[in-house]
C-alpha positions in Angstrom: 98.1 113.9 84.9 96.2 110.9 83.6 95.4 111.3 79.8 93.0 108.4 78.2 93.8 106.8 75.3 91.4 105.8 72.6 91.0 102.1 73.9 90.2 103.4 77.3 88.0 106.0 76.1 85.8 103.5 73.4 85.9 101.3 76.6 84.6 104.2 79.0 81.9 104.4 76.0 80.6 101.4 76.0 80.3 101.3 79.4 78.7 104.2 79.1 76.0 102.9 76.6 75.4 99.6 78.7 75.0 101.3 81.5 72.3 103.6 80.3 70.5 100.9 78.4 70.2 99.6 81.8 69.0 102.5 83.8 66.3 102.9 81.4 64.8 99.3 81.8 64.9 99.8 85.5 63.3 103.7 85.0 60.4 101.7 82.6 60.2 98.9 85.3 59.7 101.1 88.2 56.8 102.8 86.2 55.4 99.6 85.4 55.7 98.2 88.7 54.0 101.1 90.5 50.5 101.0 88.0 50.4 97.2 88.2 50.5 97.6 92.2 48.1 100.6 92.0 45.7 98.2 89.5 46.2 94.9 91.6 46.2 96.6 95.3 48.9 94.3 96.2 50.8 97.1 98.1 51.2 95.4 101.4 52.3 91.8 99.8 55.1 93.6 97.9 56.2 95.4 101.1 55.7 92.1 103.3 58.1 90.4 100.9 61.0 92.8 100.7 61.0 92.6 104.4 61.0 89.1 104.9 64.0 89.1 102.7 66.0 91.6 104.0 64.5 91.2 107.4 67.1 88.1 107.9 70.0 90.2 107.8 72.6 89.3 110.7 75.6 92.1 111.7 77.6 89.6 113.3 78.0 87.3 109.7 80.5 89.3 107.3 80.5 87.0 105.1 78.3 87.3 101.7 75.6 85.9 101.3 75.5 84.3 104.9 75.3 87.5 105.8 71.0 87.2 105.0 69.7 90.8 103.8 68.4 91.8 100.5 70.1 88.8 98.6 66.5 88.0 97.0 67.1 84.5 98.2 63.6 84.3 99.6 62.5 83.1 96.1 64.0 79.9 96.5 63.1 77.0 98.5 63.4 76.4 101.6 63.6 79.9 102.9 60.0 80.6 100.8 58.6 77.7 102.6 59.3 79.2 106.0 56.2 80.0 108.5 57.0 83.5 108.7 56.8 83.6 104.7 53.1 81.9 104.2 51.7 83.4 101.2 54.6 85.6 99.7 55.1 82.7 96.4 51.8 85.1 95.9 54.4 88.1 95.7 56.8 86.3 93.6 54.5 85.2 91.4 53.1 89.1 90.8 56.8 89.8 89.9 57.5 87.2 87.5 56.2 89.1 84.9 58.5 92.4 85.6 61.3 90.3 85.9 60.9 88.4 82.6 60.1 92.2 80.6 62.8 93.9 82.3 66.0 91.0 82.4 68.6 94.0 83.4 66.7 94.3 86.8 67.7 91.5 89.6 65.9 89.6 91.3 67.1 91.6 94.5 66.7 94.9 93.1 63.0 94.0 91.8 62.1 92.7 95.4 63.4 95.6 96.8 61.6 97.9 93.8 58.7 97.1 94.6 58.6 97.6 98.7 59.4 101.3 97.5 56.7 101.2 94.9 54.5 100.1 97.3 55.0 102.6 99.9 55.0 105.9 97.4 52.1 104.3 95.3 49.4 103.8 98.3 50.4 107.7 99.5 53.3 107.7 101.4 57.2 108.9 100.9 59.3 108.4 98.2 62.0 106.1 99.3 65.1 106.9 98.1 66.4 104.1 96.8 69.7 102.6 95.4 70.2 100.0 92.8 72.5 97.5 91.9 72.1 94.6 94.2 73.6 91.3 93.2 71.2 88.5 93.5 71.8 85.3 95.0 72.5 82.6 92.5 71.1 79.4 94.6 69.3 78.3 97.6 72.6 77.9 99.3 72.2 81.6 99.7 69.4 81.1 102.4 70.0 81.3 105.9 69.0 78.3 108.4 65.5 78.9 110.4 68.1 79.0 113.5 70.6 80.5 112.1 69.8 84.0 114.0 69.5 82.5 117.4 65.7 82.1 117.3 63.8 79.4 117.6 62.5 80.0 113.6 61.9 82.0 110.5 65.7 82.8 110.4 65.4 85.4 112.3 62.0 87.6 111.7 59.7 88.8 114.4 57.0 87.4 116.2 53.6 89.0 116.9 53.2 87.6 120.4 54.8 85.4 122.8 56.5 82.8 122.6 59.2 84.7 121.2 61.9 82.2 119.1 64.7 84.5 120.4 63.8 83.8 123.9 62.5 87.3 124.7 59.9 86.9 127.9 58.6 90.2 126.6 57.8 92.5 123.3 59.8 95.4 124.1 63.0 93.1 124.3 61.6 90.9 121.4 61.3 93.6 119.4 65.0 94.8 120.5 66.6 91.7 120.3 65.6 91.0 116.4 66.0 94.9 115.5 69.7 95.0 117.1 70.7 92.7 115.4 69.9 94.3 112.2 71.6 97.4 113.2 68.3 99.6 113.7 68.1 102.1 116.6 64.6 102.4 118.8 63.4 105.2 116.6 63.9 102.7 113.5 62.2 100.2 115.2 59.2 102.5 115.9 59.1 104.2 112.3 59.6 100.7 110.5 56.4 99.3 112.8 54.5 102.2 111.3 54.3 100.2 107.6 51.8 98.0 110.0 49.4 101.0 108.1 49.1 98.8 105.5 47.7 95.4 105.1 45.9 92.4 106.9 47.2 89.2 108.8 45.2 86.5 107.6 44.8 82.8 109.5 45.9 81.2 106.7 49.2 82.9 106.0 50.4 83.8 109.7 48.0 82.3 111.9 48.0 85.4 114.3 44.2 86.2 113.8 41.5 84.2 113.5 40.4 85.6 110.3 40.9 83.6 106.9 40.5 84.8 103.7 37.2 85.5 102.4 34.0 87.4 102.7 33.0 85.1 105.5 35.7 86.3 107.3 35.8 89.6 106.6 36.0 92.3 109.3 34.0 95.5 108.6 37.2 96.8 107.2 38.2 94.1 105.2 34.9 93.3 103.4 34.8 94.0 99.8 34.3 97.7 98.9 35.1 99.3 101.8 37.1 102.8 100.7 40.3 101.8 101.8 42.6 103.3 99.3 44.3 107.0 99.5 42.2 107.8 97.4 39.1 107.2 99.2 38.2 104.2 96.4 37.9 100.7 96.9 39.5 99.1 94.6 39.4 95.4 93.4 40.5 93.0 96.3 40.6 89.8 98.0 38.7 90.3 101.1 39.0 88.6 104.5 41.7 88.9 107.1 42.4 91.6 109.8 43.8 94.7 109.4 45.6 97.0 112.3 44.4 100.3 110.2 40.7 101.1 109.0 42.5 102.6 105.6 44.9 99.4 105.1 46.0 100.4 101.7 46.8 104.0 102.6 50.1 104.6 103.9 49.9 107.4 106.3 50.5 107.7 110.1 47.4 106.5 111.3 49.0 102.8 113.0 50.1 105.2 115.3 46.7 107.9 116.3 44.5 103.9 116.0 47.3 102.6 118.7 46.8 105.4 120.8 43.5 105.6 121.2 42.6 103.9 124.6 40.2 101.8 124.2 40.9 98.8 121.2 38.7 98.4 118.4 38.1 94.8 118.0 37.8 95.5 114.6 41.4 95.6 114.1 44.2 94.2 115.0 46.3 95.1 118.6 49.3 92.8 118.8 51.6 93.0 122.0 54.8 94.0 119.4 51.9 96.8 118.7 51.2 97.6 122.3 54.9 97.3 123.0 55.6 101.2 120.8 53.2 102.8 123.3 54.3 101.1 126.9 57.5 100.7 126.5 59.3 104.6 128.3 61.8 104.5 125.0 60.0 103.7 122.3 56.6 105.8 123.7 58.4 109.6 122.7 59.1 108.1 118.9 55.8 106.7 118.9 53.8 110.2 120.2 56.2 111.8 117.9 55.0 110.2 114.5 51.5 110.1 115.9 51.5 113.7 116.5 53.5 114.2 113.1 52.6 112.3 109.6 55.6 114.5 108.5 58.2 113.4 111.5 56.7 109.6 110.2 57.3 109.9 106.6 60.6 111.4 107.4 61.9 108.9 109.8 60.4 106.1 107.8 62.0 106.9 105.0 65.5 106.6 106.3 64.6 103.5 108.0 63.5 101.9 105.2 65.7 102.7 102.6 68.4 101.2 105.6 66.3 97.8 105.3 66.6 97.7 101.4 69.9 97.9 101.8 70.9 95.2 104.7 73.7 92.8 103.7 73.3 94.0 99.4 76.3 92.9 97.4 75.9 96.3 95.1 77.6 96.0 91.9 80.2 98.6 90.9 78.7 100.5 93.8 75.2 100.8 93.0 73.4 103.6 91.1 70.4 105.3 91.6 67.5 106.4 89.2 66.7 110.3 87.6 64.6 111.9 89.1 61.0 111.5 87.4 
């Protein structure tokens, strides 16, 4: 029977110590990550940029970091600078701040905090989450635009044809990006249902015709309009196009606006969108969470954690956090 000596017990010790100092600056970050979100609105920019970074993850690369995934190597150039990434430096730059108060927290872990934030802080499940991740060191760590087999963006989704992985259609679009990542159809379904929250903007994603601004505002995205789960405002920027009346409420309504027959031109109806209702595999997941906030949360919940976690490096095999 093994009996520890004092060396390996003082060892064990300060390991110990170490290891709680650091669990308590990522406890204190994650509570001042969630009020600065809650303060800022930024919900759906943190959430667009832990799945950008993740979102290049590849099954068929062992290798890490090649691998893509939540490295955190979208805060380096020339992955940041990619089409599909207009407008997250806005993300980074929000997290700066955390990164530079809380130093024990990597970069990859902080990304990924603050998807989860996000998600629990505008209404919806507590994700739940493991930390850890090693961070990518360099830029060396970010995968080609072609890399994945599509035409750009290393890999992430399109809106609407043409689709870079040569798709000739959204429900195999949608598949081929998805598969590749590991995700099942119900996955795919539950992760489209984050589409609750936030706006595509013409000058970040060019998918809508709406900029930024009060000019360009839809009669959801005008300033003032009660978007928050809690029925408030809030202080944001306004423009843009949202797929949700509520955009900064995470609930299940993407899925009861989608299924409503007739579109609201008010908000946005991609084919990816359109795709989770007429396609006969994804339609039952998509009644399902339509029917059932509860079946949503539920599903979503596994599916994201599963994102946060695509290609991570975790050191010593990750931790998690006490319960609050």
């Amino acid at each position: 029977q093994f009996k520890p000596d004092a060396r390996s017990k003082c060892v064990f010790s300060v390991f110990s110590l170490k290891m709680a100092g650091k669990i308590q600056q990522y406890v204190a970050c994650k509570k001042a990550l969630t009020q600065f979100i809650g303060k800022q609105n930024c919900a759906p920019i943190m959430v667009r940029l832990a799945w950008h970074d993740s979102g290049n993850y590849d099954k068929r690369i062992s290798e890490w970091p090649a691998c893509g995934g939540a490295t955190g190597s979208i805060r380096f150039a020339p992955e940041i600078n990619y089409g599909a990434n207009a407008g997250l430096a806005k993300g980074l730059k929000f997290l700066e701040p955390m990164k530079a108060e809380y130093p024990a927290v990597s970069w990859a872990d902080l990304i990924q905090m603050g998807s989860a934030c996000a998600i629990e802080a505008t209404g919806g499940p507590k994700i739940p989450m493991k930390y850890g991740r090693v961070e990518a060191a360099d830029s060396s760590a970010c995968p080609e635009e072609t890399s994945r087999g599509t035409g750009g963006n290393a890999g992430l989704p399109d809106a609407m044809a043409p689709f870079g992985c040569g798709a000739q259609d959204a429900p195999t679009h949608l598949r081929n990006i998805f598969y590749r990542m590991g995700f099942d159809d119900e996955g795919i379904v539950a992760l489209s249902g984050a589409h609750t929250l936030g706006r595509a903007f013409k000058d970040r994603s060019g998918t809508v015709p709406n900029a930024s601004g009060e000019e360009n505002a839809t009669k959801y995205t005008k300033s003032g309009c009660p978007v928050r789960h809690d029925a408030t405002s809030g202080d944001y920027m306004p423009g843009g196009k949202s797929w949700t009346e509520k955009w900064l409420s995470f609930d299940n309504s993407y899925f009861t606006t989608l299924a409503e027959k007739q579109a609201n031109p008010e908000l946005i109806r991609f084919p990816t969108d359109e795709a989770l209702f007429q396609d006969e595999k994804f339609r039952p997941y998509f009644e399902k969470f339509a029917a059932s906030q509860e079946d949503f949360f539920e599903a979503y919940s596994r599916a994201h954690k599963k994102l946060s976690e695509l290609g991570a490096k975790f050191e010593d095999g990750g931790f998690t956090l006490p319960e609050e």
